[in-house]
N, C-alpha and C positions, 0 to 999 in steps of 0.2 A: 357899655364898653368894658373889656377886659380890664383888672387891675394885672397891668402886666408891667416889665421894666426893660427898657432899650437900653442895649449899651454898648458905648462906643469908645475904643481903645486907640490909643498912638499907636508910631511905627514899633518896629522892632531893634531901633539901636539903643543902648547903653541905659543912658536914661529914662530913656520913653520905657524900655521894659521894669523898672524900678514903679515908672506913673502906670504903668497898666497893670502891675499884680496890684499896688494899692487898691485900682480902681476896681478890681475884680473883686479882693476881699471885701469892698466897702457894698459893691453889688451883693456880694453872697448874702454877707451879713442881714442888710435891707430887708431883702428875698426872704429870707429866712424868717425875719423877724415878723414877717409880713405875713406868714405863711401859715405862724405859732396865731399870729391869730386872729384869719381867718379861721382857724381849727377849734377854735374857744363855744364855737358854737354847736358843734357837735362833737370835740371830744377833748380831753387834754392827754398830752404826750409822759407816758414813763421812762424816765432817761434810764438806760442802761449802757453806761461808761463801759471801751473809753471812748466811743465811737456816738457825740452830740449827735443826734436827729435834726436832719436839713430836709430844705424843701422848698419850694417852689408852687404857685398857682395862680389861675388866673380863673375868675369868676364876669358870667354872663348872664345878665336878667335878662330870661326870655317871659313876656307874659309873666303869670304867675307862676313860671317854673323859673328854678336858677340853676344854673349848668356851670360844671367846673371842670376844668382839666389841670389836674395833678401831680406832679415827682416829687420823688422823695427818697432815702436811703434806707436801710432799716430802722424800724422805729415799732414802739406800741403803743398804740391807742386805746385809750379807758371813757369809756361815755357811763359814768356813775349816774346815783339818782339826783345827785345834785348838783349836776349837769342836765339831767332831762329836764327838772325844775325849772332852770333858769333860762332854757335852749329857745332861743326862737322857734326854732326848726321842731318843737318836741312833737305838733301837728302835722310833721310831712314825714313821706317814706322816702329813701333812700335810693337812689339807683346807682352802683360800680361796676365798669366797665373795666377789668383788668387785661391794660396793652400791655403789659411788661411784668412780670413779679407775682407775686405770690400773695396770700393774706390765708389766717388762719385764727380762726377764735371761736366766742360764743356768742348769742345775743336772740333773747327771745325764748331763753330755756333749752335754743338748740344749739348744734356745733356747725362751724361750717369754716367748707375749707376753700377756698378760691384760688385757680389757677389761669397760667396765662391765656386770655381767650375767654376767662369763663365772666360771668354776670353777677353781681349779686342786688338782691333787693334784701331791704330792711325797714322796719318802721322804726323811728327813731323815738319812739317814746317808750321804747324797750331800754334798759340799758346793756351793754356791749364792752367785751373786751376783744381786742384781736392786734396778734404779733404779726406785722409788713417786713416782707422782704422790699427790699431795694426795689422800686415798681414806678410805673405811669398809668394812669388811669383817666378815664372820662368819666362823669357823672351826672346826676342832676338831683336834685330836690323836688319831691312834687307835693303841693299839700293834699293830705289823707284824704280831704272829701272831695277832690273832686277823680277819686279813686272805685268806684263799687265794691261795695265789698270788706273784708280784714285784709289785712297786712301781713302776712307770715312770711319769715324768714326764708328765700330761696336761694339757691344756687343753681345758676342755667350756663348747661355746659356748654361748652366751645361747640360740640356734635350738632345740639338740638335744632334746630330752624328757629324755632320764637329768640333763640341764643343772636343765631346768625339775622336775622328781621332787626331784632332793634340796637344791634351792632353796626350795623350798613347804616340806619337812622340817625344814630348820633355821632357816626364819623362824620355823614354826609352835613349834617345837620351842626359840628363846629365846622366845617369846612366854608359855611354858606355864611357865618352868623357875621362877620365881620362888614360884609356887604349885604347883610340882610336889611331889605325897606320894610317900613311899618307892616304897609299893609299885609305883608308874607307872615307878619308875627301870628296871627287868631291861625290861619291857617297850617302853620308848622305845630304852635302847641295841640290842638286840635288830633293834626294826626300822630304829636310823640305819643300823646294819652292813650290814641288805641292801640299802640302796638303794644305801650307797658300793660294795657288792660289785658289786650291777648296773651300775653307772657303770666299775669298773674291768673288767668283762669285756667290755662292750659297745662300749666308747666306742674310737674308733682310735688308736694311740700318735703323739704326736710325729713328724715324720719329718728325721732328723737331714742336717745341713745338711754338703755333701762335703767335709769336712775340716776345714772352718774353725774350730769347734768345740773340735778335737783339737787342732789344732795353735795353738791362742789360747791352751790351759791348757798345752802344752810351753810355749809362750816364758813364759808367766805364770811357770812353775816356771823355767825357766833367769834370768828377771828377779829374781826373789825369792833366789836362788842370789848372785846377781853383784851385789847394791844398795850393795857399799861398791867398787864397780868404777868408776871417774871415767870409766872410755871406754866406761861402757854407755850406746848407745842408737841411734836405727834405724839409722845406717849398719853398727854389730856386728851386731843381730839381722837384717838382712838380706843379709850375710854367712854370717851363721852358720846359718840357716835355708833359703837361697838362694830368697828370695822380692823383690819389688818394693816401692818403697817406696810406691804406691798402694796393694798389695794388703793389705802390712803396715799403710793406714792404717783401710783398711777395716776388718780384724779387730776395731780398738779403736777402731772411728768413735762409737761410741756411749758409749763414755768421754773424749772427744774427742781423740784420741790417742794414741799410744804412748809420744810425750812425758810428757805428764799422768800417765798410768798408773806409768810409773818416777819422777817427783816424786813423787806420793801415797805410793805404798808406800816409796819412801825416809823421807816423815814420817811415815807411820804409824808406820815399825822407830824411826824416831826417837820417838816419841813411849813408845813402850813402854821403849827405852831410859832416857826419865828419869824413867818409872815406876817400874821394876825396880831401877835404878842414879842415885837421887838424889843422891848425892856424887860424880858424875860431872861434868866441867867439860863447860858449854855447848858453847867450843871443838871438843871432845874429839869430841863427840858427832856436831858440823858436819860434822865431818870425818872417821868413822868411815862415814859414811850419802854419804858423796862430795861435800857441798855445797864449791864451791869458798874460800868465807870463813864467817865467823862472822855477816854482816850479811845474808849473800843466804841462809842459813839461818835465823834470825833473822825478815825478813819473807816469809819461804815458809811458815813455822810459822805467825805470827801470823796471813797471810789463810788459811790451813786451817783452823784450829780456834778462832780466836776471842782465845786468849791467848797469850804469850808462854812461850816455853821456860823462864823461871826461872820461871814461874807455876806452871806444871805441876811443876816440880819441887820448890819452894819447898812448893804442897800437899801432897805426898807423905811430905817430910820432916815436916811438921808433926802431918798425921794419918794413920799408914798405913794405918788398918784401921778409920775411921771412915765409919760411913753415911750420918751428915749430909753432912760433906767431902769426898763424892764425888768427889775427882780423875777416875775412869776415865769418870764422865758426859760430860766435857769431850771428850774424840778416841775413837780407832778402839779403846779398850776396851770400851767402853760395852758 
């Protein structure tokens, strides 16, 4: 059965409308919270204030496939390797079905862009980044072997037929699943496998873009290497790459920068820091991750993720292992 949430609101006089926003923010909330994580297993959420990432889902075990239909507002998703590590899922591919929205990233070496209408598949022992527009999506999980074959990154467009075959399938196919009898289960999974087989044999791969690709995950890794280095940034990495500072801005134009991208992951390491290491002095922390003081750390933290450095560490200490007090909902644990 779906994890999904019913709700049901009073009339609309005076009071009741007072008990029915409570009720709604308590549902969002839930939903949300509920939402961050289911997502834990295939990716966690980079908040980019001021606008929190919300969302909504509801997950269906069919057989050994598991089917999701998904909302959600703008948001980015990061499946690192220390997420693949730990993923249930790092042995299944990925199927996205976008009803609404957008999606744009990388994964797999390649780039890819998805539009309304279009499909994507992925293997999820890839790791992936990719920026969501405001979107609804259907999907499923299927484990790798019972796949033929490798797994490459596709995008199957709204035009193509295998696009439109296993679009009709898995509408039809949530349509059925709430009244779906056992016995229909061997036989639905059965035929979702061959239409995504037809889709991976037929459809044409990706075609990877000359380098740029390659050489955006070296700096990403020599960035993440060097975050407590006060003299990282593009004048080193295009030194140390021997590239242009145009070309270096192109690589990360779509995160706005190569600036941007070494702030972010400096607060993310920060932010894990006073998850991990809650008796750790704010100071300590400022200046372990390269921020030049304690204040211009301080309000880099607070417009990322919405709360302050003692906020986040203050929760940690108080409840570490609580599900209510989600600390990790807050930043890039999520």
């Amino acid at each position: 059965m779906p994890h999904a949430i019913v709700l049901t609101v009073p009339g609309q006089d005076g009071k009741g409308d007072d008990t029915k926003g409570r009720i709604y923010r308590r549902a969002e909330r839930t939903m949300t919270l509920r939402w961050r994580r289911q997502l834990r297993q295939v990716a966690w959420l980079r908040e980019r204030p001021p606008l929190a990432p919300t969302g909504q889902c509801a997950v269906y075990q069919l057989g050994p496939l598991t089917l999701f239909n998904s909302s959600s507002n703008a948001c980015e998703l990061v499946r690192d390797a220390d997420t693949v590590a730990v993923s249930d899922f790092s042995n299944h591919a990925m199927v996205v079905d976008m009803l609404h929205g957008s999606a744009r990233g990388e994964t797999g070496g390649q780039l890819v862009n998805l539009r309304r209408g279009d499909i994507g598949i992925f293997d999820l022992a890839d790791a992936a980044s990719f920026a969501v527009s405001e979107c609804t999506c259907i999907g499923m999980l299927v484990p790798r072997d019972l796949l033929a074959g490798e797994v490459q990154p596709l995008a199957l467009r709204e035009s193509q037929l295998p696009t439109q075959m296993l679009d009709r399938h898995l509408r039809n196919t949530f349509g059925a699943l709430p009244h779906a009898g056992t016995p229909k289960v061997e036989a639905t999974v059965q035929a979702t496998l061959s239409i995504l087989q037809l889709c991976l044999d037929f459809a044409p791969a990706l075609a990877k873009p000359k380098g740029a690709v390659s050489l955006r995950r070296t700096i990403l890794a020599f960035i993440d290497e060097n975050l407590d280095n006060i003299e990282l940034g593009p004048e080193q990495l295009c030194r140390k790459f021997g590239i242009s500072r145009t070309w270096l801005y192109k690589i990360f134009s779509a995160e706005g920068g190569v600036k941007r991208v070494i702030r972010d992951r400096r607060l993310d390491a920060a932010f894990r820091d006073l998850c991990n290491n809650p008796d750790t002095r704010i100071i300590d922390v400022a200046y372990r991750r390269a921020f030049s003081s304690e204040r211009q750390f301080q309000r880099a933290f607070l417009a990322q993720f919405g709360v302050s450095p003692s906020a986040v560490r203050d929760a940690r200490e108080r409840a570490p292992s609580s599900e209510d007090d989600d600390v990790s909902s807050l930043g890039p644990t999520g």
